[in-house]
N, C-alpha and C positions, 0 to 999 in steps of 0.2 A: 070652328070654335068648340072646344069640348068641354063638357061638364067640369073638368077642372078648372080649365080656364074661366070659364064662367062665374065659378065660387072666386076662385082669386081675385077676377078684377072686380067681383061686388065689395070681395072685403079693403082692397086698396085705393080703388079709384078716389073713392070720395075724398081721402086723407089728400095723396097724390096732387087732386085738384083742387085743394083749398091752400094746399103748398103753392102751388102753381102760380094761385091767383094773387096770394099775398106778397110774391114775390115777382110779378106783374112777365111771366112767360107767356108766349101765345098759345107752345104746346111744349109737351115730353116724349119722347118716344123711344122704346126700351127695344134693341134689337141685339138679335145673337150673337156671338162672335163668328160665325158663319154669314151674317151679314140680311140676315132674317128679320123684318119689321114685326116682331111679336105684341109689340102695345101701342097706345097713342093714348092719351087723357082728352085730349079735341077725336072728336072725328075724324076721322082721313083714309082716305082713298088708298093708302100705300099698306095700312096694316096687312099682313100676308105677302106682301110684294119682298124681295133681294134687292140688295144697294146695286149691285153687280148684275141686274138685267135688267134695271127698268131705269129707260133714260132721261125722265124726270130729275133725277134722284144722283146726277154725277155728284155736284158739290158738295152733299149727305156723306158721298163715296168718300170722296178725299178727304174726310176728315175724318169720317172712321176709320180707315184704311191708318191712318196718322195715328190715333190712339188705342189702336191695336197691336200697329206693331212700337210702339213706345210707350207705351200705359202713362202720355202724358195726356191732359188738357188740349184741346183745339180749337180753334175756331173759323168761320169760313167768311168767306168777302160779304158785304153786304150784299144782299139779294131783293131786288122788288118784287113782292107780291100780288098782282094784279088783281087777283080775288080779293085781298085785303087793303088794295091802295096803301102798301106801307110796306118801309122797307126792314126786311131784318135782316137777322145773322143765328147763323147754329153756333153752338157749344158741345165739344162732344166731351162724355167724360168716362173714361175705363171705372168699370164696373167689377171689383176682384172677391175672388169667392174665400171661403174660409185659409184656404193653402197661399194664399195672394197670387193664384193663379187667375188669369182675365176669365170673369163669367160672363161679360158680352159688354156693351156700351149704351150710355145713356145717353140723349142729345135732345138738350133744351131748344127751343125755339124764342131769340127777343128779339121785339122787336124796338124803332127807336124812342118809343114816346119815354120808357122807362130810364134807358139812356139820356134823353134830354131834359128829362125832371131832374135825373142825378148830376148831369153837369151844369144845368143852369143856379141850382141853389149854391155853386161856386161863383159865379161872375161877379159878384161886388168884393170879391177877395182882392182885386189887384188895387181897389182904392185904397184900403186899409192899411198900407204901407209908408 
């Protein structure tokens, strides 16, 4: 981690992660288009690690791999997380620099309590009819 880095994520993190919160994600995590885990706003084990060598991290793979080479939206199976007794899903999202050339990919982490507050405040819609 170098002194740049350092400055950077003091001046973004805090923003970053009150986005984060408000918007009920578990994590962010900001990687190359070489496939490089350069940030996380939670903690994690994987900052510094490749999608492409560390076998935790296949389903991460295939969804960047997706919105890299189609600079669309992605998303990946549900996934349980033992640590966290709760199931989530990534979100990957192309990240494009001034030229609308890909600058690397962003990939939220939800999990489903947010999903379930959102669909539950629909259930009495089918009475209304």
């Amino acid at each position: 981690n170098s002194l740049e880095y350092q400055e950077l994520k003091k001046d973004f993190e805090p923003s970053l992660a009150d986005r984060m919160k408000a918007l009920d994600y578990q994590n962010l995590y900001l990687i190359t288009k070489q496939g490089d885990i350069v940030f996380s706003v939670e903690s994690s084990p994987f900052v510094g690690e490749n999608l492409f060598k560390a076998d935790d991290l296949s389903g991460l793979a295939r969804i960047f791999e997706k919105s890299r080479d189609d600079l669309e939206l992605h998303t990946s199976s549900w996934v349980l997380k033992p640590d966290k007794n709760s199931l989530n899903t990534f979100i990957s999202i192309p990240m494009l620099d001034q030229n609308e050339e890909l600058a690397g990919i962003a990939i939220v982490e939800l999990n489903t309590t947010a999903m379930y507050r959102f669909l539950s405040s629909f259930n009495a819609l089918g009475t209304l009819a």
